[in-house]
N, C-alpha and C positions, 0 to 999 in steps of 0.2 A: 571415293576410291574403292573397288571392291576388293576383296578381303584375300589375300596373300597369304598362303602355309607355305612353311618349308617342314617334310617331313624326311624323316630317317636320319637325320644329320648328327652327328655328333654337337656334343652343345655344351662350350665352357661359358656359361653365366657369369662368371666376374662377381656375383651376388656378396652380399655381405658373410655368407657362409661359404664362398666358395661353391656352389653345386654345380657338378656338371654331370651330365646325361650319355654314354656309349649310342644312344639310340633316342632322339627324341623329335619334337617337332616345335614349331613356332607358329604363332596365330599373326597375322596382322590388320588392323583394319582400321583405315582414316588414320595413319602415319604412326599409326600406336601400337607397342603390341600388346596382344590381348591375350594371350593364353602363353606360357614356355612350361613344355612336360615331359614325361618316357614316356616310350612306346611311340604308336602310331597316333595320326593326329586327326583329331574329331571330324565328321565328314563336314564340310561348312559349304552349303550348295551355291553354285557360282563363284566359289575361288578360284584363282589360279594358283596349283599346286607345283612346287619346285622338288625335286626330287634330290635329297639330300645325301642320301645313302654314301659312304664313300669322301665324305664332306665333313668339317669342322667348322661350325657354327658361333660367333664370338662379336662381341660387340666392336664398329666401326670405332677403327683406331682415332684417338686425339691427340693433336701436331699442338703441343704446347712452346713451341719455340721456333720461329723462322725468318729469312726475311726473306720474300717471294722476289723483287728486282735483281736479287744477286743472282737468279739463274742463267741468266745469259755474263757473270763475269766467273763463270767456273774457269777453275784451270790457271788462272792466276797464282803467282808468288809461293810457287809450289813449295819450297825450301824455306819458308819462312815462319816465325813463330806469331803468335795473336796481332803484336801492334809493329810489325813488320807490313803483315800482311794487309793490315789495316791503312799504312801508310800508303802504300799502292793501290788499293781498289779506291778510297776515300776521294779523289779526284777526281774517276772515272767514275764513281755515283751520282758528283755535285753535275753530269751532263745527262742526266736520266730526264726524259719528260714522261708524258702520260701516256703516251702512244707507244714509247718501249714498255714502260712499266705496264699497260696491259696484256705484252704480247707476252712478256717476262714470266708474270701474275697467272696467265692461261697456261701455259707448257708446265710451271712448279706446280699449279693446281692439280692439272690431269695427273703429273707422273706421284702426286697427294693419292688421289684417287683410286688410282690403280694398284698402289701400294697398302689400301686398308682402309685408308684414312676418311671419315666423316667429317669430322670438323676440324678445325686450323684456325689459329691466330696468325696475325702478322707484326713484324717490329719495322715498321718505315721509319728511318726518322731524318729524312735528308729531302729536305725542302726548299725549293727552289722559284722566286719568282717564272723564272721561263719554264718552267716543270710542271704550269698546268696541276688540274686537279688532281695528282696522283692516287690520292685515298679513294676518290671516286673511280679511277683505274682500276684498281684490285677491286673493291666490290666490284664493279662488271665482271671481273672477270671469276669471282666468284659465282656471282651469278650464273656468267656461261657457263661452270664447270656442273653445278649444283650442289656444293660442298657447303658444309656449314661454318661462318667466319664469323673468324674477331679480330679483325682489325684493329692495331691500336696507332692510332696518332701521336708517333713519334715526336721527340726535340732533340735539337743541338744549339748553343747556344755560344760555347766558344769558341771560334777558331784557333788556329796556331800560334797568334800573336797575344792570345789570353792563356795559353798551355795547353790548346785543346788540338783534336786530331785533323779536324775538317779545316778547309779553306775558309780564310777568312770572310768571303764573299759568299759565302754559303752558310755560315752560320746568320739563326735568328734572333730575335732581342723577344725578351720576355714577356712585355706585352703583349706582343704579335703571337708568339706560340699559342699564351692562355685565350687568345681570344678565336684563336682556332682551333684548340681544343674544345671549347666550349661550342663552337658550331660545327663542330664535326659528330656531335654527341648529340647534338640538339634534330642536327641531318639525319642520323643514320641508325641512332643505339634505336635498338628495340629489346624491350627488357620483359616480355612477357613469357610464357611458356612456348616452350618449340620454337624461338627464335631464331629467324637462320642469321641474324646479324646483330654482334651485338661489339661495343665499342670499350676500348680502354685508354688510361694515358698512359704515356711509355718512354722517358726521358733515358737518354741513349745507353748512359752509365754513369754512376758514379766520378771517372774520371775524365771521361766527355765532355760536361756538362756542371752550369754552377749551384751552388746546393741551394740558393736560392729559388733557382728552377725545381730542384729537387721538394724542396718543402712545398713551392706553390702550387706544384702540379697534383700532391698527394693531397691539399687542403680542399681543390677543385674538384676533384675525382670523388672524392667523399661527400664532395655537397652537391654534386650531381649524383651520386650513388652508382660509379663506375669503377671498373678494378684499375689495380695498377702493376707494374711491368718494369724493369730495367734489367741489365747485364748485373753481375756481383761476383767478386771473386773466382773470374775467371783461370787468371794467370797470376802465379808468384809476383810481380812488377806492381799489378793493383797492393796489396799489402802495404809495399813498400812505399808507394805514391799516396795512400791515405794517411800512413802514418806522418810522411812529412811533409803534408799539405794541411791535412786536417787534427790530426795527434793521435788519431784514433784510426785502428785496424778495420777494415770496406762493413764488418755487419754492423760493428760498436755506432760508427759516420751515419748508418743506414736508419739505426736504432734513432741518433739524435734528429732526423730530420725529419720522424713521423713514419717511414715507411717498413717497420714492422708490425703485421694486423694481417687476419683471415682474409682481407682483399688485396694483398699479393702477392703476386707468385716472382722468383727470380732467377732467371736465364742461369744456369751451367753450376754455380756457386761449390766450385771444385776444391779449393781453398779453406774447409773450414773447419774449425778446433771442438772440441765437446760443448763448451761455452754459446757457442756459436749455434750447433745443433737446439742444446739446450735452449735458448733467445728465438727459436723459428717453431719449436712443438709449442713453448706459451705461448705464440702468439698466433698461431696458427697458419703461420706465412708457406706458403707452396716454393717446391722448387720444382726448375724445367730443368731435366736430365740430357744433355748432345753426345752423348761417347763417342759416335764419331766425329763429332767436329772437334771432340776435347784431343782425342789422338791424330788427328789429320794436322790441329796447329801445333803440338807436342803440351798440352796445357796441363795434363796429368788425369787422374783418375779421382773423382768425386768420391764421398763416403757415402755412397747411395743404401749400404744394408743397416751403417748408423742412424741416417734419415728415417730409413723403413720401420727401424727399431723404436724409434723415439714417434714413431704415429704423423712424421712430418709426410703434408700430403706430394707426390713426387710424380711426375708426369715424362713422357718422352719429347724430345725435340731434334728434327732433323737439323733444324740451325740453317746455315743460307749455304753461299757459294763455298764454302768450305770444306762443303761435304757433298763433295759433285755426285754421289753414290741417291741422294735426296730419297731415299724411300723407307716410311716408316716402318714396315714390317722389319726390316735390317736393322733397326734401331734396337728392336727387342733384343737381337742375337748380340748386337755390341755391346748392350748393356750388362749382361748378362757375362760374358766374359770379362769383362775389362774387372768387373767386383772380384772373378774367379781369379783374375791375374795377380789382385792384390794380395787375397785373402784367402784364395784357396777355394779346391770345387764346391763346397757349401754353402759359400758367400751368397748365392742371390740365383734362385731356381726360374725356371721358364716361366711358372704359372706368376712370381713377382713380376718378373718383367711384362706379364700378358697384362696383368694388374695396373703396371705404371704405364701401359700403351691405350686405358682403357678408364678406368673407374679412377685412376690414380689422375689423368690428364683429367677428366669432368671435375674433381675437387680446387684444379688449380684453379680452372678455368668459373667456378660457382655454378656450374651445371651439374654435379651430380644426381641432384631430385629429377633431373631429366636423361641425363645421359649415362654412357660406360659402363651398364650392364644389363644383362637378357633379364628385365622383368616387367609384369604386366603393369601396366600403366606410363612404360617411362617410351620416349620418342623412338620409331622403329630406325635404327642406326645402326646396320647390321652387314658383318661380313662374312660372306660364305668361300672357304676352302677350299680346294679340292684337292686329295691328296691322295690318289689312286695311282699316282703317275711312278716313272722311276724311281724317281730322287724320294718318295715318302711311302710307299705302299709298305714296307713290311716296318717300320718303324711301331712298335708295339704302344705308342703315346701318342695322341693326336696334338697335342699340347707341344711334347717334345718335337713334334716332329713341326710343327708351323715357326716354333722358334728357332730351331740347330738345325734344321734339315734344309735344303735349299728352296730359293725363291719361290711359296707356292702360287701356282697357280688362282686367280679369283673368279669363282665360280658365277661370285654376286654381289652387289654389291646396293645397297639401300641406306638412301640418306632420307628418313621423313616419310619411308615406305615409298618410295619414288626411285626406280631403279638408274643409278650412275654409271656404272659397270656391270656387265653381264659374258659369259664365258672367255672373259679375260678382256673384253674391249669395252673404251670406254663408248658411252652414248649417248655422251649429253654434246660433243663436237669431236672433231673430225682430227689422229692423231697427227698426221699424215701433214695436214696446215699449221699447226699449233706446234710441231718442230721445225717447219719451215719461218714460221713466223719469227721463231725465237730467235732461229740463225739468223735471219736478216735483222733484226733488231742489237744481236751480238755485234754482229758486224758494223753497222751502224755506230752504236757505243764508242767501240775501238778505235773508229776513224778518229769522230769527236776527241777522242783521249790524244789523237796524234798530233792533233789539230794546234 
């Protein structure tokens, strides 16, 4: 690959000292970058130079929380709170096959893409004999998009007639999950450096799912050497359903079953006491932050500047169909207010939130020696600004102004130094089909669900 500058740009590194640049350039070469400085950028003969000037330079956002099938069931249960709304899409998931789920996985990707994002996880966890390979689904369409994934291979294990959310016919038996887990991992994880795939388990939630599953999947995970994943203490009801199920409040439950430890991270964890924070810095457990999907179900507002305080590594997540809005840059700005709503304007500055969009999502994810910030040696994963327009030119912050200022423009967009998006379109496929696709595969869905 030959050698890609971008110069003049403004340039928030994310770096461990915070550095950022009024005026600086970026080297790239062979997916890496090789130089980030002031001023103007060294003559490197045979680049192609990108002209920054007027642009803010920042590391490709990381989607620590989503599930990519629910894009074609937005707009559901709009009045409804978590396990409302879970009761009604939960049906119309168990009739997903592999052929919506890639058209689903393409449309979520791109509007990934567009919106900052480099790399993304996924939380599938609805698995169905007639549903085809769907794991194999999203990786394609990963692929198609050129985003960087981590897919985790979902479980559900009870139905309704065990306490659980899903249909009875749709839940799996334990056997069967681990032994898909383990060939899902054995298929797909690729664990070396600049991996664009790499694999986790992910058992639905705590009250989804039996703790059985819970313990085996965290035993398995660690003897393959894979991360782990679930929901936790989304909604006040969780609290109340651990205690009198299990005796114990969702982290205490969490704590006895093995799954606090630096390999995992936990979806929303809105719900949680000092004790609680305390229990996730020693252990070094991540959370994934949804502000919008926490305020879109009414679930409340996370203690995201207590996390921050206490060193807990904290990432952003668009989350699924709940947050029809699905675009991470926006996720900065929700996060960012909602701490202010609690706590008042101090609570949690833009450059935090550009932090948990970026460096904060690589620690969840165990990429940080690679990812979530402009420095020489780490994977070139990079998004470029551009903020000359109405809505940001006199905004005296380039920082302020990509987080509180409206939608910006993307100027650039590089996953691996391999351009994804370029003056605002994507071009790894075509937008045009891939929201035709999605509509006809929505539709499709729906019938199935009438059926």
């Amino acid at each position: 690959m030959p050698h890609l500058v971008i110069d003049g740009a403004a340039i928030a590194t994310t770096d461990p000292t915070g550095t950022e640049y009024s005026s600086g350039h970026i080297v790239v070469a062979e997916g890496l970058i090789v130089t980030v400085g002031d001023g103007p950028a060294p003559v490197v003969p045979g680049a192609t130079v990108v002209d920054g000037r007027d642009c803010l330079a920042t590391p490709g956002f990381v989607n620590t929380h989503d599930h990519l099938c629910q894009w074609i069931t937005r707009g559901y249960a709009q009045g409804d709170g978590l396990f409302g709304w879970l009761e009604t899409l939960f049906p119309l998931w168990c009739r997903l096959d592999a052929e919506l789920e890639f058209a689903a996985a393409s449309a979520a990707l791109a509007r990934l893409a567009l919106t900052g994002c480099t790399t993304t996880m996924d939380h599938h966890y609805v698995f169905t004999d007639a549903g085809g390979d769907m794991l194999g689904a999203e990786i394609a369409a990963a692929d198609r998009i050129g985003v960087r994934f981590h897919p985790t291979r979902g479980s559900i294990d009870l139905g309704v007639s065990s306490g659980g959310l899903i249909p009875d016919e749709s839940a799996e038996g334990l056997d069967a999950i681990l032994t898909a887990c383990q060939e899902a991992i054995d298929t797909h994880h690729d664990a070396a450096f600049g991996s664009m795939l790499q694999i986790a388990l992910a058992p639905g939630s705590p009250v989804a799912v039996s703790g059985e599953l819970m313990a085996q999947s965290a035993l398995l995970a660690r003897d393959l050497g894979v991360r782990l994943h679930t929901h936790l203490a989304e909604d006040p009801y969780e609290e109340e359903f651990c205690i009198a199920h299990f005796g114990a409040r969702p982290v205490d439950y969490l704590e006895s079953l093995g799954w606090l430890g630096s390999d995992v991270w936990l979806a929303h964890c809105v719900h949680l006491s000092d004790a609680d924070i305390a229990k996730f810095a020693a252990t070094g457990t991540g959370v994934a932050h949804c502000p919008t999907s926490n305020g879109r179900l009414g679930s409340g507002i996370a203690r995201i500047p207590e996390l921050l305080g206490a060193d807990v590594a904290v990432g952003l997540g668009v989350d699924g169909g709940c947050t029809e809005h699905r675009g991470m840059a926006n996720e900065l700005r929700e996060a960012t207010l909602a701490a202010r709503f609690r706590l008042g304007a101090g609570a949690l500055s833009a450059r935090q939130a550009l932090r948990m969009a970026t460096v904060g999502g690589a620690r969840c994810l165990g990429r940080e020696l690679e990812l979530g910030s402009l420095q020489p040696g780490k994977l070139a994963d990079i998004a470029l600004w551009q903020l000359d327009g109405l809505g940001h030119s006199d905004i005296e912050d380039p920082v302020w102004a990509l987080v509180y200022g409206p939608p910006a423009p993307l100027r650039l967009l590089l996953v691996g130094g391999k351009t994804v998006v370029a003056d605002g379109e994507l071009r790894t496929a075509d937008t045009a089909t891939l929201a035709r696709d999605a509509r006809d595969a929505a539709v499709t869905l729906r019938q199935r669900g009438a059926d």
